[in-house]
N, C-alpha and C positions, 0 to 999 in steps of 0.2 A: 358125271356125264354132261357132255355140252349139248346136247339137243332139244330142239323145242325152247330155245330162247326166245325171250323179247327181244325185238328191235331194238337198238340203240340208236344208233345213227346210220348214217351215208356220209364217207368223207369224200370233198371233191377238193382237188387239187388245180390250182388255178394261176395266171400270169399278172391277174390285175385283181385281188381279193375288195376292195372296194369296189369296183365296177360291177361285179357280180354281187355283192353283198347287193346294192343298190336296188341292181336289174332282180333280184327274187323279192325283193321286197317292194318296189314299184308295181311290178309287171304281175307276177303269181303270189304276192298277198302275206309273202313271207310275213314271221317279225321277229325282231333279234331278240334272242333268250339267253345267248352269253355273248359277253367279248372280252378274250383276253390275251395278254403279252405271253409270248413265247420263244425268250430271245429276244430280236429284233422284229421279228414278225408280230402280225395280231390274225389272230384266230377269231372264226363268229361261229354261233352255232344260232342257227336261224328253225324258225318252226311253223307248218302251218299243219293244222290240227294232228294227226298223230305221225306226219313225218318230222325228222329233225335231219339238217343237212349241218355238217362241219365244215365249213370253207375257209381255206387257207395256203397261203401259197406253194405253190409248187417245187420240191426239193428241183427238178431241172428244168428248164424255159422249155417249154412246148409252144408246139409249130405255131407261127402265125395264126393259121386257119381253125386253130383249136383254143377256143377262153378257156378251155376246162377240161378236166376228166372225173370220173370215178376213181378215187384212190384205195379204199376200202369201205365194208360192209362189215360195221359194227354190232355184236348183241352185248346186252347189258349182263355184268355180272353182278352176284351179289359175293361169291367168294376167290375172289381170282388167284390163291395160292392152289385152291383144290381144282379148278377148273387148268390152271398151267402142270401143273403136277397132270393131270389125265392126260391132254396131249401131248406131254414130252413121254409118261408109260405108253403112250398110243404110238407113237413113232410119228405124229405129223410135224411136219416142215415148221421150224420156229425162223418168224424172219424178221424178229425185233432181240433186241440185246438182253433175251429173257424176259421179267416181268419192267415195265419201265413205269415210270411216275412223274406227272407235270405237277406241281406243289400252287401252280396260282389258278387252277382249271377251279370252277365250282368254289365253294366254301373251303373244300378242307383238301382238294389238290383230286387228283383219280391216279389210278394204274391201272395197266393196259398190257396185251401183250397182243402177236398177231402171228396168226399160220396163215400158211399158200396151199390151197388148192392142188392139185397136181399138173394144171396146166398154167399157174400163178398169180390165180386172182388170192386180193388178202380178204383176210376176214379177223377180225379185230373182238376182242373181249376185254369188256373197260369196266370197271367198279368206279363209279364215283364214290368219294371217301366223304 
């Protein structure tokens, strides 16, 4: 069952990931608890007491008038075969390439998958490994 998770994160997706890394940590107290390559991009996961934001650039340029968005609403897993296995028996919406896995994330890499809402907000379930 996926319900009554713990929070993971909040990924925000952004045009200038330094800029905003900056401004939460300047401005609202952030402080950086990971940073890492991903590709050519860099990834931060920033923390201020029990929120953790994921900031990283954004797969399309968004508008001028917007530094950022909400990309998804992560909960933490502790088993992410049993937890994908339920939502794909459940019938929700998979909108990641099934279970996927970043190998440089944390110590020993994470895997993650992510479902849509039915009006297509994500929501993300991540195992750090």
């Amino acid at each position: 069952m996926i319900k009554n998770r713990r929070i993971g994160h909040i990924g925000i997706a952004t045009n200038d990931v330094a800029r905003d890394v900056e401004w939460y940590v300047n401005v609202l107290g952030f402080e950086v608890t990971g940073k890492f390559q991903n590709g050519n991009d860099t990834v931060y996961f920033l923390k201020n007491d029990d929120v953790i934001f994921e900031i990283f650039p954004s797969d399309s340029r968004l508008p001028n008038e917007v530094s950022g968005r909400i990309d998804h609403y992560s909960f933490a897993s502790d088993d992410i075969e049993s937890d994908y296995a339920y939502c794909v028996k459940n019938g929700y919406k998979i909108v990641t390439d099934g279970i996927e896995g970043i190998a440089g994330f944390w110590d020993n890499g994470i895997r993650y998958f992510k479902i849509a809402s039915p009006t297509g907000e994500q929501f993300e379930f991540c195992q750090i490994l």
